[in-house]
C-alpha positions as CSV (number, residue, x, y, z in Angstrom):
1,X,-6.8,16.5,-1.2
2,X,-4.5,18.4,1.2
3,X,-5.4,21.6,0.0
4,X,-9.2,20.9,0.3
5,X,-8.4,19.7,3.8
6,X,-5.9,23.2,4.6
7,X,-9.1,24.9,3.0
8,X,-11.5,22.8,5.8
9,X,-9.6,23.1,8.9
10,X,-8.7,26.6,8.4
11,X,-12.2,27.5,9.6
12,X,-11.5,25.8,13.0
13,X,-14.2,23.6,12.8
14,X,-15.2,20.8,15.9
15,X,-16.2,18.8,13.0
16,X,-14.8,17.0,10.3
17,X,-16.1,14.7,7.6
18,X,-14.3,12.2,5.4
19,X,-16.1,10.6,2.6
20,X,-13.7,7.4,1.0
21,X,-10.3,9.8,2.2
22,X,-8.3,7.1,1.0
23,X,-9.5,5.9,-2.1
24,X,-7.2,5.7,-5.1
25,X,-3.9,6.0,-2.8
26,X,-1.0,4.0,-2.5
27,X,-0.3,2.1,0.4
28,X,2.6,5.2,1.4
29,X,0.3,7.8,0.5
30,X,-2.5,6.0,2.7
31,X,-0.2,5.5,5.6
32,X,0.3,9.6,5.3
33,X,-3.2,10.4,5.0
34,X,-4.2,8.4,8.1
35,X,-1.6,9.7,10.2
36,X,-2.7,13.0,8.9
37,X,-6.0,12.7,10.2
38,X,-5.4,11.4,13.5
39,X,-3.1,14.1,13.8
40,X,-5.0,16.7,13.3
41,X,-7.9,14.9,15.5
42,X,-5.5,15.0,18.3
43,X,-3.8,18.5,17.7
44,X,-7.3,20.3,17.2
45,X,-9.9,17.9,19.5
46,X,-11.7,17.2,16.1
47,X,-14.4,14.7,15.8
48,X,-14.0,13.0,13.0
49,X,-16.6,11.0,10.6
50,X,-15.3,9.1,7.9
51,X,-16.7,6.7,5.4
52,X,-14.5,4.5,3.8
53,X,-13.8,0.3,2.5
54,X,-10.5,0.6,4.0
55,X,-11.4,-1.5,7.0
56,X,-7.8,-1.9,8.2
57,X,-6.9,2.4,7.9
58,X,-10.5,2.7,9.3
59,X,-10.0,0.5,12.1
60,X,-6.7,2.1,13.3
61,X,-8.0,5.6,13.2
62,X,-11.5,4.8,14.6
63,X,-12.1,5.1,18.5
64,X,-15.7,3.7,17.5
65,X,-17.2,2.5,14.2
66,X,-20.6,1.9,12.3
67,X,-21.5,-0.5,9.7
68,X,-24.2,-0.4,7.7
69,X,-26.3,-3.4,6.6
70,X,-29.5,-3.4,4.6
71,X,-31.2,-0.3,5.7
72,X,-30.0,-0.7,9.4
73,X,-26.5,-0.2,11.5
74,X,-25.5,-4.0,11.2
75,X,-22.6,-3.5,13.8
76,X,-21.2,-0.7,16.1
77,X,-18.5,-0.2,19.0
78,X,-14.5,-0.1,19.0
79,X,-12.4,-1.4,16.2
80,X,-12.0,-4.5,18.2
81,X,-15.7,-5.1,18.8
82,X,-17.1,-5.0,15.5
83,X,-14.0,-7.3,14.2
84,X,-14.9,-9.9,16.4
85,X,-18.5,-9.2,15.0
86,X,-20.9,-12.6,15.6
87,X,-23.1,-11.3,12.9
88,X,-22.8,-13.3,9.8
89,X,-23.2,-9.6,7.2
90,X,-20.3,-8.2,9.5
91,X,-18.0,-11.6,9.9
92,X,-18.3,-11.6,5.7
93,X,-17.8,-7.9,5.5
94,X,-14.9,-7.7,8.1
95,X,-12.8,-10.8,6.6
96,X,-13.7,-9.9,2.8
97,X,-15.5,-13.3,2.7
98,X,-16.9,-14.3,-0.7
99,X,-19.5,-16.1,0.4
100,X,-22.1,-15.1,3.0
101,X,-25.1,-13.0,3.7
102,X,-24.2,-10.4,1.3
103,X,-24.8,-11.2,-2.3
104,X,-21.8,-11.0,-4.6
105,X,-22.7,-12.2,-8.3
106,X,-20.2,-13.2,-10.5
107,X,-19.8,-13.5,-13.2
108,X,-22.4,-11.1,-13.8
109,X,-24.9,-11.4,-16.5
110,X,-23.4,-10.3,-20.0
111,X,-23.8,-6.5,-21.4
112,X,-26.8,-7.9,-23.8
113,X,-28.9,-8.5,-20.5
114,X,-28.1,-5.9,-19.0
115,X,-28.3,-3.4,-21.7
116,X,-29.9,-4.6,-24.6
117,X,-28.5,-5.4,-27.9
118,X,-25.3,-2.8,-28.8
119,X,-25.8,-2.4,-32.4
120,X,-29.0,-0.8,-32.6
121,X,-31.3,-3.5,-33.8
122,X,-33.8,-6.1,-31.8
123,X,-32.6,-8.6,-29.3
């Protein structure tokens, strides 16, 4: 990831895109990558999109931030706006809410559903 990223701002661009940059990282690794970024966005005048679950690393880098619902921005504005979100999709999405507006099935229905039978013959 940090060569990919030398590689990026190398061309001096005003520009940046994330997609998921912290996926997959330990919580030191994470702390490194986010510091990373905002110091580069400081040191270079970058503008920066990212997209990414990590609400918390999101919402510390992020002078303003988007979420999308259903085919539509659901919430936008500072880190401290969209927390204090009065939308039910957001207030589930924000506090990692099991149950709200946003469907989460589980337990899910079994692989024969889904897939059909494994062995080759007729359900």
């Amino acid at each position: 990831r940090r060569v990919a990223l030398a590689r990026a701002i190398a061309l001096d661009p005003e520009l940046v895109m994330y997609d998921e940059p912290f996926a997959g990282l330990d919580p030191i690794s994470l702390g490194t990558a986010a510091q990373l970024i905002r110091q580069l966005n400081d040191a270079m005048g970058l503008t920066t999109i990212l997209v990414s679950h990590d609400l918390e690393a999101t919402f510390e880098l992020a002078d303003h931030v988007i979420i999308l619902g259903p085919g539509t921005i659901a919430a936008q504005g500072t880190p401290d706006e969209v927390r204090h979100s009065s939308d039910p999709l957001v207030h589930q999405f924000v506090n990692a809410l099991p149950v709200g507006p946003v469907p989460f099935h589980y337990p899910g229905p079994d692989v024969a559903q889904d897939f059909g039978p494994l062995d080759g013959g007729a359900a």
